[in-house]
C-alpha positions as CSV (number, residue, x, y, z in Angstrom):
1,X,-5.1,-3.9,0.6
2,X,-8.6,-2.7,-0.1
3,X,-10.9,-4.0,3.0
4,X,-7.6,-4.3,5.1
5,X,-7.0,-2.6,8.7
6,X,-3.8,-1.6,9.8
7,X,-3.7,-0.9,13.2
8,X,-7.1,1.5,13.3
9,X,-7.2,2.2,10.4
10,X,-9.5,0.6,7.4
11,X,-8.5,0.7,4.0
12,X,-11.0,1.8,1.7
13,X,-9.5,2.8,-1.8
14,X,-6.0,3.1,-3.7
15,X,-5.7,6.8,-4.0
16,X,-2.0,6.4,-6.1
17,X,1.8,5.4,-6.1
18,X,5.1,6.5,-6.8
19,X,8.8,5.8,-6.0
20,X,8.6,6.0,-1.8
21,X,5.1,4.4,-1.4
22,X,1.5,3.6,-2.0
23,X,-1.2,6.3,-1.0
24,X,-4.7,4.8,0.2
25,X,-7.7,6.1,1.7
26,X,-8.7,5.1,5.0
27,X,-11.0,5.4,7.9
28,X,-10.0,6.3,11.3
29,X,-11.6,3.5,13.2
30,X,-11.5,5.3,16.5
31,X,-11.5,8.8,15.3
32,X,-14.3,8.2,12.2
33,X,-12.4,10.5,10.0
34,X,-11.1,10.1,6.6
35,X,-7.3,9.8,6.2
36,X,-5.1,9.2,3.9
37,X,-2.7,6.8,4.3
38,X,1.1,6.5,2.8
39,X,2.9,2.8,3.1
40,X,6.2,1.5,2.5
41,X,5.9,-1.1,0.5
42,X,6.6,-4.8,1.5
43,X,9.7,-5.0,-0.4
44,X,11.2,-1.5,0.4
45,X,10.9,-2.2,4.5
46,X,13.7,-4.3,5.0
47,X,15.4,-1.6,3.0
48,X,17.3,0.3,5.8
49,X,17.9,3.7,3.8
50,X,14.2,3.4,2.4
51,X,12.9,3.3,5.6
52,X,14.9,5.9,7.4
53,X,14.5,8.0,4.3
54,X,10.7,7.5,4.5
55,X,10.6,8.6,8.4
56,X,12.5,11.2,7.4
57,X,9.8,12.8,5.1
58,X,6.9,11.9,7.3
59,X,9.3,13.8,10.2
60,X,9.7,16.5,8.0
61,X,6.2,16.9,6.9
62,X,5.0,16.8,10.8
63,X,6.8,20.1,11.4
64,X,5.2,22.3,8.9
65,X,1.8,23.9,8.8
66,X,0.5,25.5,5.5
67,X,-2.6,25.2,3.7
68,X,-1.0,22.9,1.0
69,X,0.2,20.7,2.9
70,X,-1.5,17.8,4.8
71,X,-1.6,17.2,8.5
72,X,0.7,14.1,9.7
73,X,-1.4,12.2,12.4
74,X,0.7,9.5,13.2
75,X,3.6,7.2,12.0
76,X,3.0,3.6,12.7
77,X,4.1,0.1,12.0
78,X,1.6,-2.9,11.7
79,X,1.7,-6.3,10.3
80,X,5.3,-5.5,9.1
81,X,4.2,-2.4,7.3
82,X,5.6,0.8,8.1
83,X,3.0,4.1,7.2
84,X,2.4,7.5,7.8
85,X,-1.5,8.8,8.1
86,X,-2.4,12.3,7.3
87,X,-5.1,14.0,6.8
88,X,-7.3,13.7,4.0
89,X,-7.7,16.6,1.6
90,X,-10.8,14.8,-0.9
């Protein structure tokens, strides 16, 4: 994925993974910010409940505003990849 754009967004580094996606850094093409970005993975987006389940926490996260936690910019789908891009807290 490293080099790769989805939608506006440029892939520049894997960040880490775990058991609802894979977390990369990325650079907002229009913006020129640093994000971070959260995919689904290929073979968890035809999973109905992983998908709903993942909207669901990028939903969730979108509503609350705390120090901690970072901003949701956007939920997207490109290329048959579903992600969420937040703020980058490097």
């Amino acid at each position: 994925m490293i080099g790769k754009t989805l939608s506006h967004f440029r892939i520049v580094a894997k960040l880490g993974e775990g058991g609802m996606g894979v977390v990369y850094r990325a650079e907002d093409e229009r913006l020129r910010r640093p994000v971070a970005l959260k995919v689904l993975p290929p073979g968890l987006v035809g999973s109905e409940e992983r998908r709903r389940r993942f909207l669901r926490e990028a939903r969730a996260a979108a509503t609350v505003t705390h120090p901690n936690l970072a901003v949701v910019h956007k939920i997207d789908e490109a290329e048959g990849m579903v992600f969420i891009a937040q703020l980058f807290l490097g």
